[in-house]
C-alpha positions in Angstrom: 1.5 1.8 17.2 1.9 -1.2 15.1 5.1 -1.5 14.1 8.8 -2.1 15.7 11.8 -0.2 16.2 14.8 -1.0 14.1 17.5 -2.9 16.7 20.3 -4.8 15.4 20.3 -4.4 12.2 24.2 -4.2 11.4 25.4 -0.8 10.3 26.4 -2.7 6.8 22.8 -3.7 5.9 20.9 -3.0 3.2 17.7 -1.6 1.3 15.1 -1.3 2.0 11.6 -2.8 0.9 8.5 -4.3 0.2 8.5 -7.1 -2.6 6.6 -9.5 -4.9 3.9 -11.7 -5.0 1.8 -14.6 -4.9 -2.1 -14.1 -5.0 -2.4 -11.9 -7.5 1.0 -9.4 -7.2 4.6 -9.6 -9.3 7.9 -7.6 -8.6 9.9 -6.3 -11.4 13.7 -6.9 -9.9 16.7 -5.9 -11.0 14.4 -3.3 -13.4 16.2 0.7 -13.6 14.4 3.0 -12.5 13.5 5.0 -15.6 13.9 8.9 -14.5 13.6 11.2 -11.9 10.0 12.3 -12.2 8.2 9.3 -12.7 10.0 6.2 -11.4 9.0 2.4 -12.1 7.2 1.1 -9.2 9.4 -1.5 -7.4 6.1 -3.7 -6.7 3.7 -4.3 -10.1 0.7 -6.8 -9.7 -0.5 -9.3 -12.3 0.5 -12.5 -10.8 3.8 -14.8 -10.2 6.9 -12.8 -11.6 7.4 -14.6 -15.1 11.2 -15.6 -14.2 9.7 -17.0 -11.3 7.1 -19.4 -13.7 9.8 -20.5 -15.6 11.7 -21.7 -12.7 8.5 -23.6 -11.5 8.5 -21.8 -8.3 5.6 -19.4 -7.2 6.0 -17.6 -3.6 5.9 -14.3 -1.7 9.0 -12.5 -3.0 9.1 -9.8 -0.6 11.0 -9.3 2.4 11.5 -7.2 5.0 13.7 -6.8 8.2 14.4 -4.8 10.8 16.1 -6.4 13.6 18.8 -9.3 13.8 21.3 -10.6 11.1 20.0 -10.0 7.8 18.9 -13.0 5.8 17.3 -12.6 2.2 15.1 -16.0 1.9 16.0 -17.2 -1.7 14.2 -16.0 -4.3 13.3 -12.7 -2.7 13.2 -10.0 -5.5 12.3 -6.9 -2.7 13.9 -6.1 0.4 13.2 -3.7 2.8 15.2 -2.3 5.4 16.1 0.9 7.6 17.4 3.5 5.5 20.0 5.3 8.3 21.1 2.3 9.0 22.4 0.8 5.5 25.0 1.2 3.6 25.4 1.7 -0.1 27.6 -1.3 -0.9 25.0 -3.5 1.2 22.8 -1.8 -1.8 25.2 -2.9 -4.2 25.2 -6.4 -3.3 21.9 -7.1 -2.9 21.2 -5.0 -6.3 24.2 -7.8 -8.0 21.7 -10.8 -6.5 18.7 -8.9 -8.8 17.1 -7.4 -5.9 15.5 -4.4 -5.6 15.7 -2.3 -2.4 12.9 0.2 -0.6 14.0 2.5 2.4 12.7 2.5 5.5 12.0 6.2 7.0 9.5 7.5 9.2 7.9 10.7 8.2 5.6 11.2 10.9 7.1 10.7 13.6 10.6 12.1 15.4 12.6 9.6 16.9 15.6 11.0 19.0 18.3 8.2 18.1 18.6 9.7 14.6 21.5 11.5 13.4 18.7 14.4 12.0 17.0 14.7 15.2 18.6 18.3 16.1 17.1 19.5 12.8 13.4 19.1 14.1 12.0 22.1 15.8 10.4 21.6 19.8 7.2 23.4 17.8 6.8 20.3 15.5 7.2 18.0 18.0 4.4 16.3 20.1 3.0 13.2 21.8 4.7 10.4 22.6 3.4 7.1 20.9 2.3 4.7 22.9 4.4 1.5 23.6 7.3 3.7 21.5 9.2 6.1 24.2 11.8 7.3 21.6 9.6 8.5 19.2 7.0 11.7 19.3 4.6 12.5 16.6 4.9 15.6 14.1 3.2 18.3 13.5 2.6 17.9 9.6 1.0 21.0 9.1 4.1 22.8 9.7 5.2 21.5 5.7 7.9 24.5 5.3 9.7 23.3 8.2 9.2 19.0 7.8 9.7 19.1 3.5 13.5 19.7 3.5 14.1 17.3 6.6 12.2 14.3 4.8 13.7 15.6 1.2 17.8 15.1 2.5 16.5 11.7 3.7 15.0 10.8 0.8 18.3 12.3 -1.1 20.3 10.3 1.6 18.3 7.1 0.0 18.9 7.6 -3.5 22.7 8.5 -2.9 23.0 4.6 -1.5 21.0 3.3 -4.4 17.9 2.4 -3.1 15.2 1.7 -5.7 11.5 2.7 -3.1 11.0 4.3 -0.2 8.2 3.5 2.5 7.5 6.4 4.4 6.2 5.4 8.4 3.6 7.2 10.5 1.9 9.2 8.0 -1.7 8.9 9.5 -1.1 10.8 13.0 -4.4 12.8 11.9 -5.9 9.5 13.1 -4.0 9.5 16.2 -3.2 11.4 19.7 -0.8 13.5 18.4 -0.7 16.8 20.7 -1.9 18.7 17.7 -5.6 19.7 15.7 -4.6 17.7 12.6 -7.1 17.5 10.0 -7.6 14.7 7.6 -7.1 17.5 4.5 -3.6 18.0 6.4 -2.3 14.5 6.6 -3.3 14.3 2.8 -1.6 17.5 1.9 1.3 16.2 3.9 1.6 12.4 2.4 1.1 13.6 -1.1 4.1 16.2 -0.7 5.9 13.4 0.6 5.7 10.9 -2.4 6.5 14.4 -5.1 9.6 14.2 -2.7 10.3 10.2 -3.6 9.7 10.7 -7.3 11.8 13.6 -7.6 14.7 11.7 -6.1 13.9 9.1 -8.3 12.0 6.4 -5.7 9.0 4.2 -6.1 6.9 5.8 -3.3 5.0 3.6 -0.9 1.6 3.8 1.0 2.3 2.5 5.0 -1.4 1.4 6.7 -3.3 5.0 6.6 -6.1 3.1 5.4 -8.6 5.7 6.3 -6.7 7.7 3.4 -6.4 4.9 0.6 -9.1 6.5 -1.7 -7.7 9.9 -1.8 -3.5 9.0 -2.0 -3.3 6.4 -4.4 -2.8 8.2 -7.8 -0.1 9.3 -5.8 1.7 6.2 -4.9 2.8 2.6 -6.6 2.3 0.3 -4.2 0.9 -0.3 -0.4 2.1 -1.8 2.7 0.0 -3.3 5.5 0.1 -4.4 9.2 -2.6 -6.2 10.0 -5.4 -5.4 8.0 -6.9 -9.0 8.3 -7.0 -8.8 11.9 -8.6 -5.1 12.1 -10.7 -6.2 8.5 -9.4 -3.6 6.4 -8.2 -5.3 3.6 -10.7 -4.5 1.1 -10.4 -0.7 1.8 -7.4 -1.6 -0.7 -9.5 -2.1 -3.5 -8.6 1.0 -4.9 -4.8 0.1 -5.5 -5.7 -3.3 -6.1 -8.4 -2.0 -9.2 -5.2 0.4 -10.4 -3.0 -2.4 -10.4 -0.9 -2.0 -7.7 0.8 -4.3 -5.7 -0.3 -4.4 -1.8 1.6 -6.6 0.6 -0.2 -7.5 4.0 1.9 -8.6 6.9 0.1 -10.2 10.0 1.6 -10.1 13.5 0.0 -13.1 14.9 -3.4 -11.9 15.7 -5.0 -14.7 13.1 -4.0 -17.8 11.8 -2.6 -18.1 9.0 -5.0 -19.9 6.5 -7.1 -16.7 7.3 -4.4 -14.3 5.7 -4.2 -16.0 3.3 -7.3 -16.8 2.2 -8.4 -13.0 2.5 -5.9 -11.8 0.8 -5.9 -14.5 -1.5 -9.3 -13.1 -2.5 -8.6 -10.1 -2.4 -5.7 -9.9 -4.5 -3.0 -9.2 -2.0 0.3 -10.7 -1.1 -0.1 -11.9 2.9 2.9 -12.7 5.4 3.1 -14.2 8.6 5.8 -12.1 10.7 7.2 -11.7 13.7 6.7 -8.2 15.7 10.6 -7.7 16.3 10.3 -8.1 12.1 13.3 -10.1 12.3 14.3 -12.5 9.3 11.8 -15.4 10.4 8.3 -15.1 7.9 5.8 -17.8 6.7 4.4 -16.2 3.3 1.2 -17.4 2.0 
């Protein structure tokens, strides 16, 4: 599984995600969102962020962390960072500084340090991931049981102020899950999933699932990626790219980074070198 556990993130962090861009993407900070049903999306494409043109200055905006003492790189407009484990006046604060925050939450997966774990049914969950002994994949078919766990998260979100919400995992059709999971489930499953971030008022993101891209993005604002360059994926982005949607691409290590950079570059996608712990330390392109 490509992506880390949250460690030491203090229990006063804050929210949550993906940000800005460089190469062809632009956050909208400090921006309400505008109601309930349809939110505006914390990411929005068309090039540097005007406030960041006047000021002469034209980076990566977005950051995200998951492990160590939080530190927000100046001039960061998006944050993301672990839902559970942030508080609402971390929210506040960074929302004063005119940053916008996305919530971290798994959807696919169950992970036994969370304080919902006794919720999930032993019928829902199944194989281990590799590499990750605390978590277990879901069985997404079972909707009825999953919606209303993911929907008080998603409340739990909102109620701190977050402005997004990045839901993890939500390609285990593509995985050794323990279960027959179709790809018409997983669909079913990650569209019900961002109707639940809209009606609790958050900009919905797309994590990896790149095999689904075509079919889910009407249904999401923007797109996070791990490693696309490396696995040559990127363009299967095209779609959200074409609708004007931000994607950000964050690379582990596995190429240099004048490659991420210039794919994404031509590509239209924001790229970032980070580190797998996702600690504060990044190199955007």
């Amino acid at each position: 599984m490509r992506r880390v556990t949250r460690e030491a993130i203090p229990r006063a962090t804050i929210r949550s995600l993906l940000g800005a861009v460089l190469l062809g993407l632009s956050v909208v900070a400090g921006t309400p969102i505008a109601n309930a049903t349809h939110p505006e999306p914390v990411l929005e494409p068309g090039g540097t962020p005007t406030r960041l043109e006047e000021a002469g200055r034209g980076r990566d905006t977005f950051h995200i962390q998951f492990s160590g003492k939080l530190r927000v790189p100046t001039g960061t407009d998006v944050v993301e960072i672990d839902g559970e484990d942030t508080r609402a006046r971390r929210v506040t604060k960074l929302h004063a500084r005119g940053i916008e925050v996305v919530c971290y939450v798994s959807a696919g997966t169950f992970e036994n340090y969370r304080r919902d774990a006794a919720k999930f049914p032993a019928r829902v969950i199944g194989e281990q991931l590799p590499d990750w002994p605390d978590e277990r994949w879901l069985d997404i078919r079972k909707r009825g049981v999953l919606r209303p766990i993911m929907t008080r998260r998603a409340r739990a979100c909102a109620r701190k102020g977050f402005d997004g919400i990045e839901f993890d995992n939500v390609d285990g059709y593509a995985n050794n899950t323990g279960f027959p999971l179709r790809r018409a489930d997983q669909i079913k499953y990650d569209k019900m999933l961002a109707r639940i971030a809209r009606k609790n008022a958050l900009s919905p993101g797309l994590k990896n699932a790149v095999g689904l891209v075509k079919d889910l993005e009407p249904a999401f604002d923007w797109a996070l990626n791990e490693e696309c360059v490396t696995y040559r994926e990127c363009g299967r982005y095209r779609p959200f790219v074409r609708s004007g949607k931000a994607v950000i691409v964050i690379e582990y290590g596995g190429v240099s980074q004048k490659r991420l950079c210039r794919v994404t570059g031509r590509l239209g996608l924001s790229g970032q070198m980070k580190r797998l712990s996702l600690s504060a330390w990044s190199r955007p392109c």
